[in-house]
C-alpha positions in Angstrom: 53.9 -4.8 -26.2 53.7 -1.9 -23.8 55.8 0.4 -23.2 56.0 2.9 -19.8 54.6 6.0 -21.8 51.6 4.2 -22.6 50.9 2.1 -19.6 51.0 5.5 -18.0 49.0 7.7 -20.8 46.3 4.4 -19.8 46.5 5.4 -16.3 45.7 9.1 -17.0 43.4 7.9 -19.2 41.5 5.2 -17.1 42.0 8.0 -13.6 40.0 10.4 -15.7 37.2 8.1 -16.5 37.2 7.6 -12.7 36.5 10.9 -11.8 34.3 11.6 -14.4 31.3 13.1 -12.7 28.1 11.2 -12.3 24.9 12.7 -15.1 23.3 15.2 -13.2 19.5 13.5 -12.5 17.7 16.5 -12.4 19.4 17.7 -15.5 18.4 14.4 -17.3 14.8 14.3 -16.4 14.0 18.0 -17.4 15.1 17.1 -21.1 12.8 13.7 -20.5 10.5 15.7 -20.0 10.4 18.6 -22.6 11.6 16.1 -25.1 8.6 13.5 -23.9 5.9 16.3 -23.9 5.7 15.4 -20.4 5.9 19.1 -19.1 1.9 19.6 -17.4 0.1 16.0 -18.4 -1.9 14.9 -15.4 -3.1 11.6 -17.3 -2.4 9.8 -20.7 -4.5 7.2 -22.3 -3.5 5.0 -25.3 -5.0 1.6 -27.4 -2.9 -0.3 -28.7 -3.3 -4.1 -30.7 -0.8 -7.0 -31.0 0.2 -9.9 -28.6 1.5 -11.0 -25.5 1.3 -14.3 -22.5 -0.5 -15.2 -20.0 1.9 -14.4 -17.1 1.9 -17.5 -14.5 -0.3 -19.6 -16.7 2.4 -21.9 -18.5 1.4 -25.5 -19.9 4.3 -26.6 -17.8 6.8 -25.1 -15.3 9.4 -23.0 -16.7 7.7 -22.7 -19.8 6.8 -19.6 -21.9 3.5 -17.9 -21.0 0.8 -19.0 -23.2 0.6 -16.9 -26.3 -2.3 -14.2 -26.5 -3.8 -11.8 -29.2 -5.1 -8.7 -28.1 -7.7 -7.4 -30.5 -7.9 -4.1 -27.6 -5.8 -3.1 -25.3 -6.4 0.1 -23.7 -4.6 1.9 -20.3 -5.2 4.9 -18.5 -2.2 6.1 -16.2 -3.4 8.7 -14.1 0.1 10.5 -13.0 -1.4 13.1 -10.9 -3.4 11.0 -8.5 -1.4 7.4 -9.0 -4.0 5.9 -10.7 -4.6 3.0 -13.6 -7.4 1.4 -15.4 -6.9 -0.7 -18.4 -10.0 -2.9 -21.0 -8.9 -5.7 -22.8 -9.9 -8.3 -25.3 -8.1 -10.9 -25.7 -8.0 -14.2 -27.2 -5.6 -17.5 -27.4 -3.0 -17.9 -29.5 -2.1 -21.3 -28.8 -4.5 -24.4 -27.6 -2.4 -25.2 -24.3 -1.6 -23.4 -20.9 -4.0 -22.2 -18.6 -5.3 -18.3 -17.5 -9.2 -17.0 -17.1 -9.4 -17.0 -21.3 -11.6 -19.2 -23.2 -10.1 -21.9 -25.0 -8.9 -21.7 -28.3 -10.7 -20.3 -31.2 -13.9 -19.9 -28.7 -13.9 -16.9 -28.3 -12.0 -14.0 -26.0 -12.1 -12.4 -22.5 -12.8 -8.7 -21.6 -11.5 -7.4 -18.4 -11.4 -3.9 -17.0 -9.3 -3.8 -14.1 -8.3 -1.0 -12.2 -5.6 0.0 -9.4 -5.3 3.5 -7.3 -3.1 4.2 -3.7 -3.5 1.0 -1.8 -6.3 -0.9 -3.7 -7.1 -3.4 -7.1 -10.5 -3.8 -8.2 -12.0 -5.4 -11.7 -15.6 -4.0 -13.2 -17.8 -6.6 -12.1 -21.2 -5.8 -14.1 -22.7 -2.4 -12.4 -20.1 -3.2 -8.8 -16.5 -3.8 -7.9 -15.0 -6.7 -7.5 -11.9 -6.5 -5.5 -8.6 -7.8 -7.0 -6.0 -7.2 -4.0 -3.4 -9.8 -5.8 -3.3 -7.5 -9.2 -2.3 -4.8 -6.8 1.6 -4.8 -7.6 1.0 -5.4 -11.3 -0.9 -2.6 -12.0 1.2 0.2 -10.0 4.1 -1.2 -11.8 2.4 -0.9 -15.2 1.1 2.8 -13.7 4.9 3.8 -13.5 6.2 1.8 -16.3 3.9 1.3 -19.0 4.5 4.9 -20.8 7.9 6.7 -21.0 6.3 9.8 -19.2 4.8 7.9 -16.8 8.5 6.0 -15.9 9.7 9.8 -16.2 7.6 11.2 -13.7 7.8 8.4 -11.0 11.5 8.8 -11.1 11.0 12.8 -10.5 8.4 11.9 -7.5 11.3 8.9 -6.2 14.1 10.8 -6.1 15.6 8.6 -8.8 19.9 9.0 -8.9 21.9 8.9 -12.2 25.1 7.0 -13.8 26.4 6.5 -17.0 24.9 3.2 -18.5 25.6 1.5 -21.4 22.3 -0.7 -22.7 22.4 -2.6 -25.9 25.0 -0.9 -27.3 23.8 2.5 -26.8 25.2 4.9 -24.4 22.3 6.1 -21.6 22.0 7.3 -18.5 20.2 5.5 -15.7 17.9 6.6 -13.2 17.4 4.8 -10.4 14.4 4.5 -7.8 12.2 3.0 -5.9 8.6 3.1 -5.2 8.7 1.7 -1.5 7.0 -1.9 -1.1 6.0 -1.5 -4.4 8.9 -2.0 -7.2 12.5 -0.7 -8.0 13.3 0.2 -11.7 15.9 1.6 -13.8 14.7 3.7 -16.5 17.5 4.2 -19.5 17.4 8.0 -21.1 19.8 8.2 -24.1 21.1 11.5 -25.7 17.7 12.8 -27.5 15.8 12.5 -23.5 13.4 9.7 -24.8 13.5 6.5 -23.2 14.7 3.5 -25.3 14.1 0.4 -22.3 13.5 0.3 -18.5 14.4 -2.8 -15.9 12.2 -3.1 -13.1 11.4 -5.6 -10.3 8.4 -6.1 -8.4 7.3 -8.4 -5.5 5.5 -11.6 -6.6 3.4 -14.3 -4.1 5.3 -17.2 -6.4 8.3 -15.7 -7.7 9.2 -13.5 -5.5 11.3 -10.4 -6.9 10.5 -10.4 -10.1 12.3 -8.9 -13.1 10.5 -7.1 -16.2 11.7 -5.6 -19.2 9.9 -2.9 -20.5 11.3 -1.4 -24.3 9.8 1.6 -26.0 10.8 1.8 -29.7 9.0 4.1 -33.2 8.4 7.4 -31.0 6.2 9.4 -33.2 5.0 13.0 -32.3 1.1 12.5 -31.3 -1.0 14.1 -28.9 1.4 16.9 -27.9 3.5 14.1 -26.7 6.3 11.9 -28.2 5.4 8.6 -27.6 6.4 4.7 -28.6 4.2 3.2 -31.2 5.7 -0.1 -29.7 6.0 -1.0 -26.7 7.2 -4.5 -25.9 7.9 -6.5 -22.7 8.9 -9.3 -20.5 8.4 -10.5 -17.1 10.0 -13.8 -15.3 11.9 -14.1 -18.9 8.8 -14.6 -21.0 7.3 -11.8 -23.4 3.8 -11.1 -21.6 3.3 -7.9 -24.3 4.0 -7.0 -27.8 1.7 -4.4 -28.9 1.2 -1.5 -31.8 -0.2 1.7 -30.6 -3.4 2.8 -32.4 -4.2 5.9 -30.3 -2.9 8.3 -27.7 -4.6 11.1 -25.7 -2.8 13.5 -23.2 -5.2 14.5 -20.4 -8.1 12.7 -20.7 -10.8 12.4 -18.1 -9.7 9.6 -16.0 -12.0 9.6 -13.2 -10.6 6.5 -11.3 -11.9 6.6 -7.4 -11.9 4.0 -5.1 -15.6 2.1 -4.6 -16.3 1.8 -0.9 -16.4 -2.1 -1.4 -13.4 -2.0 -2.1 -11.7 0.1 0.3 -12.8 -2.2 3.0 -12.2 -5.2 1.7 -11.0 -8.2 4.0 -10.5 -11.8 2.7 -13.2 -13.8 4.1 -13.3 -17.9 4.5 -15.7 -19.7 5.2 -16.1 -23.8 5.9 -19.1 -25.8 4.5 -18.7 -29.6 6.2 -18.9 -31.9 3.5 -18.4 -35.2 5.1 -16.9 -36.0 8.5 -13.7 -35.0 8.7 -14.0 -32.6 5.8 -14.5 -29.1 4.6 -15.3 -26.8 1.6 -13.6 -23.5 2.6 -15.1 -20.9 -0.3 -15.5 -17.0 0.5 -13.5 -16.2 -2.3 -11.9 -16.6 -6.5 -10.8 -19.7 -5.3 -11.8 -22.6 -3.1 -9.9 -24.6 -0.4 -10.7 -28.1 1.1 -9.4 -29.4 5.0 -9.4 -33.1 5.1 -9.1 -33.9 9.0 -6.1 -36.4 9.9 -5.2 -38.5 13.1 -2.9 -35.7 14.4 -3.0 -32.7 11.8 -5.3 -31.2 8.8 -4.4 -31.6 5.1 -5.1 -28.8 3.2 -5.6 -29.1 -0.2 -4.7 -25.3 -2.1 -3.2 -22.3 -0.5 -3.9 -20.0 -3.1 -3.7 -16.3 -4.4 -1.4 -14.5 -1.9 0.0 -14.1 1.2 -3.2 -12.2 2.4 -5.8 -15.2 1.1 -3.6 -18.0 2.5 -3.8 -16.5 6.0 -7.7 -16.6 5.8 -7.6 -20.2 4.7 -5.1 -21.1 7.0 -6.9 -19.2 10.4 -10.6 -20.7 9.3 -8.7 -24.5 9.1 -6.9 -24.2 11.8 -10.2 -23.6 13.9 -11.9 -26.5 13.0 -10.6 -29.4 15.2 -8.9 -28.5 18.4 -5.5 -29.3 18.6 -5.1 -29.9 14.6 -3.4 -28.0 12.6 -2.2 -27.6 9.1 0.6 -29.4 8.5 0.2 -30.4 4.9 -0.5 -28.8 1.8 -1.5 -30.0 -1.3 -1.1 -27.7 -4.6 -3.2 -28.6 -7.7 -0.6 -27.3 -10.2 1.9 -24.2 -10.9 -0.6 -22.0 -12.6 0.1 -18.9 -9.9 -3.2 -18.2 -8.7 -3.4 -21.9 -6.9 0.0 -21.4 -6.1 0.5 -18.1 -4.5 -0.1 -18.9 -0.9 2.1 -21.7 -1.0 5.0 -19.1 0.4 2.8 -18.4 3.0 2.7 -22.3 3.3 5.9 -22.5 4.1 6.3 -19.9 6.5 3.9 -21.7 8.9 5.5 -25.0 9.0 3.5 -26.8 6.5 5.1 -29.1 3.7 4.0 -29.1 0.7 3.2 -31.7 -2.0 3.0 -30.6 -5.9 4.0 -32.0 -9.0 7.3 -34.2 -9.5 7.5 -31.7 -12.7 6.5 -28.6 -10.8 8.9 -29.5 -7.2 12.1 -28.2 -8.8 10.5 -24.7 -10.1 9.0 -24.2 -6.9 12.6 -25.1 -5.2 14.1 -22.6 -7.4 11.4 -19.8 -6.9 11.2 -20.3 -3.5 14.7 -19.8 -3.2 14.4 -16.6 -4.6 13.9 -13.6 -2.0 10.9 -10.9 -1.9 13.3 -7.7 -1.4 11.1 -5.3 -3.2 8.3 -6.0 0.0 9.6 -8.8 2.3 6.5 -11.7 2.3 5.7 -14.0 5.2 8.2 -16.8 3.6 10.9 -14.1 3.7 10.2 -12.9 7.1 10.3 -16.4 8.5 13.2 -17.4 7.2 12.4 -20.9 6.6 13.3 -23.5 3.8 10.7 -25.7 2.0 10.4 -29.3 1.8 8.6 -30.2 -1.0 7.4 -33.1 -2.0 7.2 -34.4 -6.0 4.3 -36.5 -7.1 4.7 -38.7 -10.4 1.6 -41.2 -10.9 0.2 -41.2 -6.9 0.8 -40.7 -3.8 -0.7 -41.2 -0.8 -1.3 -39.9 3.0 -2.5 -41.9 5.4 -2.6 -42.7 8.7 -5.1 -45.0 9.8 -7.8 -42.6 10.1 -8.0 -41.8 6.7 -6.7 -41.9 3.2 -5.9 -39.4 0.9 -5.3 -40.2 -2.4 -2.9 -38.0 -5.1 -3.3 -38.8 -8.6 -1.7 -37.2 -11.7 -4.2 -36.2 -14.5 -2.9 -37.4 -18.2 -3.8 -35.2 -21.5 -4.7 -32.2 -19.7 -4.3 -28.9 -22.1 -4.7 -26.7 -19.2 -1.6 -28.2 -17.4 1.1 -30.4 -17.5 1.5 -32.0 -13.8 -1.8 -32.0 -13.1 -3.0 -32.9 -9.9 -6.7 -34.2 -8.0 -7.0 -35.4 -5.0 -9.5 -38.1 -4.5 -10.9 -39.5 -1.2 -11.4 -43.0 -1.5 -14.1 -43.7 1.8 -16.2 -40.4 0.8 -16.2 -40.8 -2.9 -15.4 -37.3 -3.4 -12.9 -35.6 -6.0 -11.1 -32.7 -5.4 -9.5 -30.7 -8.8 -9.3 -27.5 -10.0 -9.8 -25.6 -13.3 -10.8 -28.6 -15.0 -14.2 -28.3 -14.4 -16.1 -25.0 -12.7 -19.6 -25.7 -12.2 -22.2 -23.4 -14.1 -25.6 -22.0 -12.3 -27.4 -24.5 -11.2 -29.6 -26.4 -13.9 -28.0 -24.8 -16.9 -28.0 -26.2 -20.0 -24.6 -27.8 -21.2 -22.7 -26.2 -23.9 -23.2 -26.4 -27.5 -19.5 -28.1 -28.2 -18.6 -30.2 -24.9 -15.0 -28.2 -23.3 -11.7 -30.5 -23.4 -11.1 -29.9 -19.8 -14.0 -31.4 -19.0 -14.1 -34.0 -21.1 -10.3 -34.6 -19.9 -11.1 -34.7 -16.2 -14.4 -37.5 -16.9 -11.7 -39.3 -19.0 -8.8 -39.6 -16.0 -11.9 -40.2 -13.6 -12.5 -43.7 -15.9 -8.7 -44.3 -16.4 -7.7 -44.5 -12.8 -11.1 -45.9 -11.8 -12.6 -44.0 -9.5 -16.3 -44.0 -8.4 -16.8 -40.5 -8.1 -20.0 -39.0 -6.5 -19.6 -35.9 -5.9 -16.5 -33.0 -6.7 -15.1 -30.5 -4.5 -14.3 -27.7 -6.8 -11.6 -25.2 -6.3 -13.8 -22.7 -8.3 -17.1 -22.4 -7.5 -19.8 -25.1 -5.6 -20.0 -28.5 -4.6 -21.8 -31.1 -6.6 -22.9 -34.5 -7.6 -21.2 -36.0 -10.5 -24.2 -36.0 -12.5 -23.5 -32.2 -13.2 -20.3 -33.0 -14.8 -21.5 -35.4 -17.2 -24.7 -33.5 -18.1 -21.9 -30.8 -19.0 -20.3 -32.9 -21.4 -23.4 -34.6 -22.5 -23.6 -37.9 -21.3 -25.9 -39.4 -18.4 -23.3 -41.1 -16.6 
């Protein structure tokens, strides 16, 4: 029971907390940084081993990423000029889920990948190869993959501090944001290192997109104090777990921008494959425009906003009059997904999975703040929709058949698309062509064994497939790859 004398010492005591004034930011990131080692470093490098996910590659929607080992993982953040670079090697952990990795136990992929100012770019042999859609990823990983890194973009952002309390611990926040780029809130606690950081970032799928970031075992190393863990999430799945091996505090980093890639600009082309229909290539990933009575079908809208707009332009050229109006996704996996926003925004409805229509209804409905997209700046809903078995578009013209792969390890709600009068199958990731003429593999892989396998269960006479990676070709090719003659 209360009495008067209390309820009013609480209101002294509760008015005081009120007015308690707000951590001074400036104060808190000058004992960041002496406590960091952060005072003077231009760049910092460090390896590290452990595991992680293949962000946006899930088995099925709403899943967790597929699990990963990394046997190297190395990143350069170059704090001075804004620049990142990071080598991997990585390998599966687990047999399903999709993501540019060989299958299971087959060996891993290596990837260097860099980002600087405006601009993404892998190591492609001796050239570039540019990589607008890893643009956002890597300047969030520039400004939040090391605690002096988070540090000093809060410093350069003008970050603002409160009083924070963040699993249990009392912190302060800083606040900031890196315009059309991310937001973030980086957590100092009493000794000035940082223990965790939240930040969002735009995504062509998912739209604002939250990460967890959590430093943990600072050791003195380098002239720096720095996390021999670093952990973290994104979209609510762990896409990192890793040990640090090595760290080095200003370091050559040497990251400029190859003229290649400074003037990039997404090109699509359109091959004619039969009347009525085209191959539009000119980039990672293919499309295919299947000519109606009174609109086009397109069948991917991949990548980003930025890829989908050249797809879009080059269909929309192709029969006077016509436009796209439908638009067929292969699966979730987010590279063939992330122009379906775009989709959207122009009108078009989209058909996808019965398993993969209510993640895309709930992503959808989730805004870009962090840097508006075309879906946000139009404004419009989707309709989506859901494909379980087959489905089919038709109109009297022509038929387009939608057929749901079974057994697939790449995906779950796994879609081809199969024209009936030009014998031509249209699927993606489970069989890419190889060069021309080359000899099959030594072991036959799943995915193409899989897609051979559906082909023969829903009893199509398939004679040539439309890729969404690389070229058209007869079926013959496929079968040679899993060595049979037909």
């Amino acid at each position: 029971m209360f009495t008067r004398s209390s309820l009013t010492l609480a209101a002294v005591l509760v008015a005081g907390c009120a007015s308690s004034p707000a951590p001074d930011a400036q104060a808190v990131l000058r004992q960041a940084e002496q406590t960091l080692g952060a005072v003077g470093v231009k760049t910092i490098q460090f390896s590290a081993r452990g595991s992680g996910g293949t962000f946006g590659q899930a088995w099925q929607p709403g899943m967790a990423w597929p699990g990963l080992n990394y046997s190297v993982l190395t990143r350069v953040v170059d704090l001075e000029n804004g620049a990142f670079r990071e080598d991997f090697a990585r390998g599966r952990s687990e047999p399903n889920g999709g993501g540019a990795t060989p299958l299971m136990g087959q060996g891993e992929a290596r990837v260097t990948g860099f980002a600087r100012e405006n601009w993404a770019w892998n190591a492609a042999g001796n050239a570039a190869a540019p990589a607008p859609v890893a643009l956002e990823a890597r300047i969030h990983d520039l400004w939040t993959t090391t605690p002096q890194g988070a540090i000093a973009a809060a410093k350069r952002h003008g970050a603002t501090a409160s009083a924070a309390t963040v699993d249990g611990q009392a912190v302060t926040a800083l606040r900031f944001t890196v315009p059309n780029r991310l937001s973030a809130t980086v957590y100092v606690d009493a000794r000035g290192t940082v223990p965790r950081i939240d930040s969002r970032l735009p995504h062509p799928v998912m739209g604002d997109t939250e990460v967890v970031t959590r430093f943990a075992d600072y050791k003195d190393v380098a002239g720096l104090k720095f996390p021999m863990r670093i952990r973290q999430s994104a979209g609510a799945f762990e896409v990192l777990d890793v040990a640090v091996q090595d760290v080095k505090a200003n370091a050559p980093a040497d990251i400029a921008v190859p003229d290649n890639v400074r003037g990039f600009k997404e090109n699509a082309s359109a091959e004619k494959v039969a009347d009525g229909v085209w191959f539009i290539a000119g980039g990672s990933h293919n499309s295919v425009a299947i000519e109606m009575a009174d609109h086009i079908v397109l069948v991917e809208s991949p990548l980003y906003d930025g890829r989908a707009a050249a797809v879009f332009a080059k269909a929309n050229e192709l029969v006077a009059g016509k436009r796209v109006r439908t638009v067929i996704n292969s699966h979730h996996h987010f590279d063939h997904a992330g122009g379906l926003r775009y989709a959207v925004s122009q009108g078009a409805g989209l058909v996808t999975s019965g398993m993969a229509k209510p993640y895309f209804e709930r992503l959808f409905a989730n805004p870009n703040r962090v840097a508006p997209d075309s879906l946000a700046q139009s404004g419009r809903a989707p309709s989506i929709t859901g494909v379980s078995g087959k489905h089919v578009i038709a109109d009297g013209t022509r038929t387009v058949e939608v057929h749901e792969m079974q057994g697939s390890i790449h995906a779950q709600g796994f879609l081809l698309v199969w024209l009936p009068k030009e014998k031509i199958a249209i699927q993606a990731d489970a069989y890419t062509p190889g060069a021309p003429n080359s000899a099959p593999p030594p072991v036959p892989n799943a995915n193409h064994v899989n897609l051979v396998q559906n082909f023969e269960r829903l009893g199509l006479a398939v004679e040539r497939i439309a890729p969404l990676h690389g070229r058209v070709v007869p079926i013959t090719e496929l079968y040679t790859a899993i060595g049979r003659k037909s």
